[in-house]
Phi, psi and omega in degrees: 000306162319333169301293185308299172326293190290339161285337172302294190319307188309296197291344165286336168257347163294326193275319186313303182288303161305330186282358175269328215269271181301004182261332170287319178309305197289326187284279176320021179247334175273181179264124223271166177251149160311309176303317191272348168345291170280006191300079187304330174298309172297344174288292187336282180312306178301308191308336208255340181298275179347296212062007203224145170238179213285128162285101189275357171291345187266335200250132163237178187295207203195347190191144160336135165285338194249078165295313183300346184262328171328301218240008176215069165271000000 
């Protein structure tokens, strides 16, 4: 029983960590809001999850930059 217990556990922090791994990868691929742009906490956290750090040539904005001239056309 103890066998079993300790295999839950093992698999549960392997599946914990790939699904952390690729919920960060993926997050630094999209495309980003202007406000979140500089986000350095977020940056932090993904670089020390990752080991890679963000390619901003692949990251676009996610919205106009200029919402307001956007929506009052």
């Amino acid at each position: 029983m103890a066998l079993l217990i300790a295999l839950f556990i093992v698999g549960w922090v392997a599946v914990a960590a790939l699904g952390t791994q690729a919920y960060f990868r993926g997050e630094q691929s999209k495309p980003i809001h202007e406000r979140n742009w500089n986000s350095d906490s977020f940056e932090q956290l993904a670089e020390s999850i990752t080991a890679t750090k963000t390619d901003y040539s692949e990251r676009v904005p996610g919205y106009p930059v200029d919402a307001f001239a956007a929506t009052n056309q």
